[in-house]
C-alpha positions as CSV (number, residue, x, y, z in Angstrom):
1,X,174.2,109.0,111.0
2,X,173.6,105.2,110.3
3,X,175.3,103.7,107.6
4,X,171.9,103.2,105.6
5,X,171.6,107.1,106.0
6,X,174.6,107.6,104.9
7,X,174.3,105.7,101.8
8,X,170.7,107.3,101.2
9,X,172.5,110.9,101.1
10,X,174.9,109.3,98.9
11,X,173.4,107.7,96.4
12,X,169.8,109.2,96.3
13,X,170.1,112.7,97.5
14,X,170.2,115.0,94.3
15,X,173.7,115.9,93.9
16,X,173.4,119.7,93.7
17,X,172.2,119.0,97.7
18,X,174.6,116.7,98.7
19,X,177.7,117.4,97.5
20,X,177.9,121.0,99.0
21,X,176.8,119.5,102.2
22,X,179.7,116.8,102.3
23,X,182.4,119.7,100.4
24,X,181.2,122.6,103.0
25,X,183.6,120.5,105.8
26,X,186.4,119.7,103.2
27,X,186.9,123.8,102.1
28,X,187.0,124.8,105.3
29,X,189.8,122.3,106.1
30,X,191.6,123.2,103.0
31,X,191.3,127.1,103.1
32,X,192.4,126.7,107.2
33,X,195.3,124.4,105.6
34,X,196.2,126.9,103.0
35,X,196.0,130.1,105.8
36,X,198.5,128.4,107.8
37,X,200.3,128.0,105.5
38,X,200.5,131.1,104.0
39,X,200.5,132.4,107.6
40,X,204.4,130.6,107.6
41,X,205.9,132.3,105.0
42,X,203.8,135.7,106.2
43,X,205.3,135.2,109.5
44,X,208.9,134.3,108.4
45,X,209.2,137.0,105.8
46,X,209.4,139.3,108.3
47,X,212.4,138.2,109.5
48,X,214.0,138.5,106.2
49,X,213.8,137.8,102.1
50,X,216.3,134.5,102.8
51,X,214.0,133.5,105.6
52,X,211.1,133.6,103.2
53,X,212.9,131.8,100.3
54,X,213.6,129.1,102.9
55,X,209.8,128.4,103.4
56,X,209.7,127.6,99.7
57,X,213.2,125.6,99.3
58,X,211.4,123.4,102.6
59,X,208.0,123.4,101.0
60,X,209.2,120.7,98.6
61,X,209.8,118.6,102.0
62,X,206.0,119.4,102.7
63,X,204.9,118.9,99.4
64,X,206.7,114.8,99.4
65,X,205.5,114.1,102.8
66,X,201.9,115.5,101.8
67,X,201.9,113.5,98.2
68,X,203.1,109.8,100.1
69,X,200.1,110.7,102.6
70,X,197.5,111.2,100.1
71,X,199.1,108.4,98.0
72,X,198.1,106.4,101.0
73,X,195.2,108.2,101.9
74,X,193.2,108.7,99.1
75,X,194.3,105.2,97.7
76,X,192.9,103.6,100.8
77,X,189.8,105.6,100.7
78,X,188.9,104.7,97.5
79,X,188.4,101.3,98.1
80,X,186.4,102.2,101.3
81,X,184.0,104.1,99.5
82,X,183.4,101.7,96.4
83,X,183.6,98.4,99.4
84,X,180.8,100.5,101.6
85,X,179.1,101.5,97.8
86,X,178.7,97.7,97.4
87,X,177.8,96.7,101.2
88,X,181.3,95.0,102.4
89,X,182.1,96.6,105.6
90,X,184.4,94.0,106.8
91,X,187.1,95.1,103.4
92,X,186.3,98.9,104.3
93,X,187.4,98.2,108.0
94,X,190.8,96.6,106.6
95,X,192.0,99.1,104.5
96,X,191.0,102.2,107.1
97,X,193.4,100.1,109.6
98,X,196.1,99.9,106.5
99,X,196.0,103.0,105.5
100,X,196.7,104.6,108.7
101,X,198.7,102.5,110.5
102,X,200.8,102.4,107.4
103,X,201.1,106.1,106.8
104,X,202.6,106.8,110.5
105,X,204.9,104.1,109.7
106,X,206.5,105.1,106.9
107,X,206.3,108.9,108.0
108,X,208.7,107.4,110.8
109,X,210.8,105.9,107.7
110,X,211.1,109.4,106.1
111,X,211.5,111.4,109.5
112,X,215.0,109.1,109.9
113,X,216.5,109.5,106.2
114,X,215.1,113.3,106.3
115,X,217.1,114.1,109.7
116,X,220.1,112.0,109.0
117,X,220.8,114.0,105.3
118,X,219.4,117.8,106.0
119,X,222.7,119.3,104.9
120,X,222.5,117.9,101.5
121,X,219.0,117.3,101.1
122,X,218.0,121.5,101.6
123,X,221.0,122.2,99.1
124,X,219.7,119.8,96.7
125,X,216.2,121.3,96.7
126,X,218.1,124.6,95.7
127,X,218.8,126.6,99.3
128,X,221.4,129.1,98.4
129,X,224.3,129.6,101.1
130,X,222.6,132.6,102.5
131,X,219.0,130.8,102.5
132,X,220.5,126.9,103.8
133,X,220.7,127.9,107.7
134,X,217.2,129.0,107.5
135,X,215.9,126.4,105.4
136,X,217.8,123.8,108.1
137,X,216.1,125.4,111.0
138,X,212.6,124.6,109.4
139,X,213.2,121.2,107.5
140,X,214.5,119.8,110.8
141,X,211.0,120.3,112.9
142,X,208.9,119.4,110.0
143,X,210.9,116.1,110.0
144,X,210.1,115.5,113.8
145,X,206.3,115.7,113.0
146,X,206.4,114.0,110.1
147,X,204.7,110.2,111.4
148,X,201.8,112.4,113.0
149,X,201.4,114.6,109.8
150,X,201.4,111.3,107.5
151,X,198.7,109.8,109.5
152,X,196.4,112.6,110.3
153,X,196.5,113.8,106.1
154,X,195.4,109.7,106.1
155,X,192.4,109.9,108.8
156,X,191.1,113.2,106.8
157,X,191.0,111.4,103.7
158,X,189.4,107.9,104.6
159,X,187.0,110.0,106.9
160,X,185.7,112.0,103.8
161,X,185.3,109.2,101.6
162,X,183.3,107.3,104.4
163,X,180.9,110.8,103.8
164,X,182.2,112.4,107.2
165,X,184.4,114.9,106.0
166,X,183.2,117.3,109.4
167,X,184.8,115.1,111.4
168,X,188.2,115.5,109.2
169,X,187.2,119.3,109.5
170,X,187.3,119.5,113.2
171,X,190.5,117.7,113.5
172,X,192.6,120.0,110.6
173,X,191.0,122.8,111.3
174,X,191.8,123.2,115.2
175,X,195.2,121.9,114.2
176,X,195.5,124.8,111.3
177,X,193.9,127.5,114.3
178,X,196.7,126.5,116.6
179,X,199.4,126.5,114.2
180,X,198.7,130.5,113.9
181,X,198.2,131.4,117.2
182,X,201.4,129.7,117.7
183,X,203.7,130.8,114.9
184,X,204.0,134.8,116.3
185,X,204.7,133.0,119.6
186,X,207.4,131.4,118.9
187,X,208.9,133.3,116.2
188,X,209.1,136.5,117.4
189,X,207.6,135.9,121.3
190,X,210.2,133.0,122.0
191,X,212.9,134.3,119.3
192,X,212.7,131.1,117.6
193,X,212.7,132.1,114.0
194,X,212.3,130.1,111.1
195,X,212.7,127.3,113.8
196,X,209.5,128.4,115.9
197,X,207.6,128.4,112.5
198,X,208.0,124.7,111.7
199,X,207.8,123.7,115.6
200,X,204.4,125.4,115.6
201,X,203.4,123.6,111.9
202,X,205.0,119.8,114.4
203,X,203.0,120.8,117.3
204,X,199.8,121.3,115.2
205,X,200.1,118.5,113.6
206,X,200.2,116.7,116.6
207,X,197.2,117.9,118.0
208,X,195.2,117.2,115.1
209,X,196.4,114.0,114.9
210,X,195.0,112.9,118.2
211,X,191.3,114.8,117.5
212,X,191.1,112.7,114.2
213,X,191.8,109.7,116.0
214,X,189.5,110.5,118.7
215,X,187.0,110.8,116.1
216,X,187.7,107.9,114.0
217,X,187.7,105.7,117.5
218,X,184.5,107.1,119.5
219,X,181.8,108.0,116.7
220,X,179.4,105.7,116.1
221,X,179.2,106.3,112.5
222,X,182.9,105.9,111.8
223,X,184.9,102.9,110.9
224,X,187.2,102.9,113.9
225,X,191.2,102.0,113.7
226,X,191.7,98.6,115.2
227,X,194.9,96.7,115.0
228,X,193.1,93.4,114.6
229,X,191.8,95.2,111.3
230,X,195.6,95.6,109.5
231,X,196.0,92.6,107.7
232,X,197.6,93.9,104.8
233,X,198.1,92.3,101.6
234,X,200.2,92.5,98.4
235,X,196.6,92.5,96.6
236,X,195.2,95.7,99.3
237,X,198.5,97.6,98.8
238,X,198.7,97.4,95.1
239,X,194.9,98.2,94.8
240,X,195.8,101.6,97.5
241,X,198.9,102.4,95.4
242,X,196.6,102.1,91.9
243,X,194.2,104.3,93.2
244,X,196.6,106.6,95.3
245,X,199.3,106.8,92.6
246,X,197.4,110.0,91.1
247,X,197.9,111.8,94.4
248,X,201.7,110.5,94.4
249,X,201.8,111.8,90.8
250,X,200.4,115.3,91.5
251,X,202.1,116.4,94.8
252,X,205.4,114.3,93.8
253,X,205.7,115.9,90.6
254,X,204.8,119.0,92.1
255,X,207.6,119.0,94.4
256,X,210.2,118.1,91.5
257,X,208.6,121.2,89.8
258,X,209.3,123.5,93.1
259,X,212.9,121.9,93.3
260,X,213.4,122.9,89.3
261,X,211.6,126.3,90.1
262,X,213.6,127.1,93.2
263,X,217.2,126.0,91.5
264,X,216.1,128.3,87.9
265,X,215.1,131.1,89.9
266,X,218.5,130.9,92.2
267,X,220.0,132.7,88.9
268,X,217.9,135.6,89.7
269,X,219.1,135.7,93.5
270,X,216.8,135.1,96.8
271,X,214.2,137.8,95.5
272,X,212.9,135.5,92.6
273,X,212.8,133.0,94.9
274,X,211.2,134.1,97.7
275,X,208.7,136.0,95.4
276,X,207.9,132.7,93.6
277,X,207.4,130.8,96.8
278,X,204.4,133.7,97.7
279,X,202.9,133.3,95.0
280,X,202.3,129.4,95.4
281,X,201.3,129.9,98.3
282,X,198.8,132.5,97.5
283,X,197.9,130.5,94.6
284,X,197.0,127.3,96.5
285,X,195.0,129.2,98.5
286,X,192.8,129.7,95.8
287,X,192.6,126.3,94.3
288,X,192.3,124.6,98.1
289,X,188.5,126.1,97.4
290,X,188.2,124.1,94.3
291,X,189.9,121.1,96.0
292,X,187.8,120.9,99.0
293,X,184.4,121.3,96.6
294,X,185.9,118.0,94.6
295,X,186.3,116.3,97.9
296,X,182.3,116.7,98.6
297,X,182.2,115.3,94.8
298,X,184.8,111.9,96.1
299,X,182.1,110.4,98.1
300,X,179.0,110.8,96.3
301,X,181.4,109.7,93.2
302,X,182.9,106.6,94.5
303,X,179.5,105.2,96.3
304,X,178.0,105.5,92.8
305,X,179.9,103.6,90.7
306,X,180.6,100.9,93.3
307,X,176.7,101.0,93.0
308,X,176.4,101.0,89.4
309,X,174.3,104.2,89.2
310,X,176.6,105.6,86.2
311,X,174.0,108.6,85.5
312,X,175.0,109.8,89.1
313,X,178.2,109.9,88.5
314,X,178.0,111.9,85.0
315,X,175.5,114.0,86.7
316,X,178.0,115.0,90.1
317,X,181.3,115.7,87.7
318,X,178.9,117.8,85.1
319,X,177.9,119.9,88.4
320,X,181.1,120.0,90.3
321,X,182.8,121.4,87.1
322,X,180.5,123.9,86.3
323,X,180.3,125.5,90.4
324,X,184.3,125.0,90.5
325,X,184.8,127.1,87.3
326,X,182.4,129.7,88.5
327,X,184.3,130.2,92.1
328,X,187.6,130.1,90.2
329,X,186.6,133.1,87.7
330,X,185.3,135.1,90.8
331,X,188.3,134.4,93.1
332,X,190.7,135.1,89.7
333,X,189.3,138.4,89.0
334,X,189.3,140.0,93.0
335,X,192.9,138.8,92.8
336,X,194.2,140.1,89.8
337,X,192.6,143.4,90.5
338,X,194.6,143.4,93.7
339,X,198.1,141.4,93.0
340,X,200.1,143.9,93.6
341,X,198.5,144.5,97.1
342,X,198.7,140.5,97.6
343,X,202.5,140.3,97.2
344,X,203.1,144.1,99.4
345,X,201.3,142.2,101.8
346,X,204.2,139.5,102.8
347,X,207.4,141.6,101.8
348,X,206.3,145.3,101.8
349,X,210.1,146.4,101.9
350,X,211.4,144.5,99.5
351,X,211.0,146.1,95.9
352,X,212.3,143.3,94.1
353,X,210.1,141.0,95.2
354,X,206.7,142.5,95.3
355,X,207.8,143.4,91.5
356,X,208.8,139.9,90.2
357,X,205.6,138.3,92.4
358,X,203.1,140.7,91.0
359,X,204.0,139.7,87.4
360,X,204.1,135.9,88.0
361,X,200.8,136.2,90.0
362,X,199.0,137.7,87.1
363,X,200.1,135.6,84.6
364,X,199.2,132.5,86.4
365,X,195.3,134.4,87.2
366,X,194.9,134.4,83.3
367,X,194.2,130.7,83.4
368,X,192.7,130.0,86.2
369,X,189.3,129.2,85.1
370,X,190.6,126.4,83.6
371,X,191.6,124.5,86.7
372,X,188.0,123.7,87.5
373,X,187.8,120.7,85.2
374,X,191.7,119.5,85.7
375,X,190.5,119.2,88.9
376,X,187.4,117.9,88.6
377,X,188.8,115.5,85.7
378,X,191.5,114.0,88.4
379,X,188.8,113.5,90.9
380,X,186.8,111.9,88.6
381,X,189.0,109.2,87.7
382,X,190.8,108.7,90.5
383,X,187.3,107.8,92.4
384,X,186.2,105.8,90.2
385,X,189.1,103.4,89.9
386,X,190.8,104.7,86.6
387,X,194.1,105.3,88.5
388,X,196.4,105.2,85.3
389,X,194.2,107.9,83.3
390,X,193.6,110.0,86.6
391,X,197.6,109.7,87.3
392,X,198.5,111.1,83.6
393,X,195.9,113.9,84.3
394,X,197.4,114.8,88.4
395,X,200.8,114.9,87.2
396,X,199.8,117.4,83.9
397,X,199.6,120.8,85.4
398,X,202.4,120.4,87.7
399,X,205.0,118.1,85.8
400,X,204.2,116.7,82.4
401,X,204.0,120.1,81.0
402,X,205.1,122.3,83.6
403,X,208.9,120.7,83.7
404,X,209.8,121.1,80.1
405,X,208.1,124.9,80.8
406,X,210.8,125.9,83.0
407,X,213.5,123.8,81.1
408,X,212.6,125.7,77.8
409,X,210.7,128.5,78.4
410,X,213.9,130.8,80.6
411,X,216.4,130.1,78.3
412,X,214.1,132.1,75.8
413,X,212.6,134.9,77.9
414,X,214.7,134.6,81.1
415,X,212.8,135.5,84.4
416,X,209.5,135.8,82.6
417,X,209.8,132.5,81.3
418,X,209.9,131.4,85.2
419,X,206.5,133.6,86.0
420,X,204.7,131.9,82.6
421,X,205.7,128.9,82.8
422,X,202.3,127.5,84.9
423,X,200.0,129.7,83.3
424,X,201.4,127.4,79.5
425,X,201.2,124.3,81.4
426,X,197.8,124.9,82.8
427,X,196.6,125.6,79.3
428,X,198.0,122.5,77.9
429,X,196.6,120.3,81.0
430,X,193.2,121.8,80.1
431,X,193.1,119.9,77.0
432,X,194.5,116.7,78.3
433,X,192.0,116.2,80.8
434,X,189.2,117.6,78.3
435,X,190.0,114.4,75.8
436,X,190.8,111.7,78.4
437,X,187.4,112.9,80.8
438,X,184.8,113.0,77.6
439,X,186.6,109.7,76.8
440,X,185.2,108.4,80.5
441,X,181.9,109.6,80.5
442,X,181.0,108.1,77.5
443,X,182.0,105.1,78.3
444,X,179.5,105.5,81.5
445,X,177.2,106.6,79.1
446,X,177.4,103.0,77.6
447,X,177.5,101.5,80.5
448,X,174.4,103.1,81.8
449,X,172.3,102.2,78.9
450,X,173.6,98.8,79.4
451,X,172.2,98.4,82.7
């Protein structure tokens, strides 16, 4: 695809054509993403309840390295989209070569502070003695992969917003593939426990790492990585950060949530946590469908307002919102009829857990519907530039409501204030990103008559 074929699909195509065409790629990356990862704490429950509470205590690890990488990412993708939008391929080129070369870089930073303070750092995210060996075991290969992780979540990214998300596809996905084949391998074939889980998540990562820089480097139609091309500013990194701080704000505040989570749920012994930890993962499962259909949306969203075509852009989020909700109450009900199946599924021994997961699975189904539009709403802004508004909506659901939940809402009703807590923040995130979105488009609205 040329780059004047590309910017035909993205800016004249109708949107109900194009965007399922660009999100087909991103889902299946996401879902694969989301199976692996539920595959880890599948694989590692078996050896134990403390072995599965470890994979959430570590997840928090993930969750930081995965937020700085989107930060970076998405931030740098941005401003490839809106400079391609508007014709300037020589800026697009200089912020692909920032963006990646900078993510490995600092995932080398984080890899060295991570490994030189794993004692502490896995007690401070709320390992219990009986769960910190495990946790160590896991935390210390995710650190070792971290650099390649960092800059292959940064390749997906700036490919999908350059509208070749199935390159990004190829590269995560045969990454995700390998990463299950290889976690019964080395965890049970090799006797590697919790240890082979996280070298098979390093060893992945890895691989897709090199596909995804294959791709970016040999396809015609890609902006390839060039060291001539990172000339990094003050001006470049503080437009990335803008537009990336959403991504920061949602994933980082997310894994403050799952350290608060983990530590409130210690009172109730491993059980709570490792039944907590299954449901997020299940849970993200579902919404990785609704975050790979925004990702088709990114593209066409970005390319239109550097454009100016403001209808297009009213007309995508109007359309994304309305599939996203409709997957979400179709996913929502097949799971709540089957929660209890869901949970038996990961820990079929252990009473306690499949009891305390089924309840905080439930309650968190009864809003899911909503997370169509918070989605959607975060997407939105973040694509088209409105980093503060889109930051305030990406760290709602997860942070600005959830934190005071689990602060408050215990002390009341003890464990089930744990298992409502996100269901009550999702609600109130709803309505946040309700009066800050309407508040958006109408100012498109006005733009577009403008014009």
């Amino acid at each position: 695809m040329t780059s004047e074929e590309r910017n035909q699909m993205l800016l004249h195509e109708p949107v109900n054509k194009v965007i399922p065409r660009l999100a087909v790629p991103s889902i299946i990356s996401m879902l694969i993403s989301a199976i692996y990862n539920m595959a880890d704490t599948f694989f590692v429950s078996q050896i134990g309840t403390s072995a599965s509470a470890a994979v959430g205590v570590t997840f928090s690890i993930m969750s930081i390295i995965q937020a700085v990488s989107f930060t970076i990412g998405m931030g740098s993708g941005t401003n490839v989209s809106q400079a391609l939008g508007a014709g300037d391929e020589e800026r697009a080129r200089r912020y692909v070569a920032t963006g990646v070369i900078s993510a490995f870089g600092i995932g080398m930073v984080i890899a060295v502070l991570g490994l030189s303070s794993i004692h502490p750092l896995v007690r401070f995210l709320g390992a219990t003695p009986t769960i910190e060996p495990y946790a160590i075991d896991y935390a210390t290969y995710i650190f070792y992969g971290t650099p390649f992780m960092m800059a292959s979540f940064a390749m997906n990214n700036l490919l999908r917003f350059e509208g070749l998300a199935a390159y990004g596809m190829i590269g995560i996905s045969t990454g995700g593939l390998l990463n299950m084949a290889l976690d019964p391998l080395l965890i049970f074939g090799m006797g590697l426990g919790t240890a082979g889980a996280a070298i098979a998540t390093a060893i992945s990562q890895f691989v897709s790492f090199c596909i995804l820089l294959y791709m970016s480097n040999t396809r015609p139609d890609a902006i390839a990585i060039r060291l001539r091309h990172f000339r990094p500013t003050a001006g470049m990194y503080g437009r990335i950060l803008y537009n990336g701080f959403p991504s920061l704000g949602r994933q980082g505040i997310a894994s403050i949530s799952t350290i608060l989570l983990n530590t409130t749920a210690a009172a109730y012994g491993d059980a709570a946590i490792a039944a907590m930890s299954i449901v997020s993962r299940f849970v993200m499962f579902i919404n990785s469908s609704v975050i790979g259909f925004g990702q088709g949306f990114q593209p066409v969203c970005g390319f239109s307002y550097g454009a100016g075509a403001y209808g297009r852009v009213r007309e995508a989020f109007s359309y994304c919102v309305k599939v996203a909700t409709c997957i979400l109450l179709v996913l929502g009900l097949i799971a709540m009829l089957l929660s209890s199946q869901i949970i038996t599924v990961f820990r079929r021994d252990d009473v306690e857990v499949i009891r305390i997961g089924t309840t905080a699975l439930r309650l968190q189904l009864m809003t899911i519907p909503l997370w169509g539009f918070i989605v959607m709403s975060n997407m939105f802004t973040q694509s088209i530039g409105y980093g503060l508004r889109a930051t305030l909506i990406s760290i709602s659901r997860q942070g600005l409501f959830l934190i005071p939940a689990l602060i408050v809402l215990p002390g009341i009703f003890g464990l089930l204030g744990i298992q409502m807590a996100q269901p009550f923040s999702d609600a109130l995130a709803f309505v946040l990103s309700f009066v800050v979105s309407r508040g958006i488009l109408r100012q498109l609205r006005n733009m577009e008559a403008q014009r």
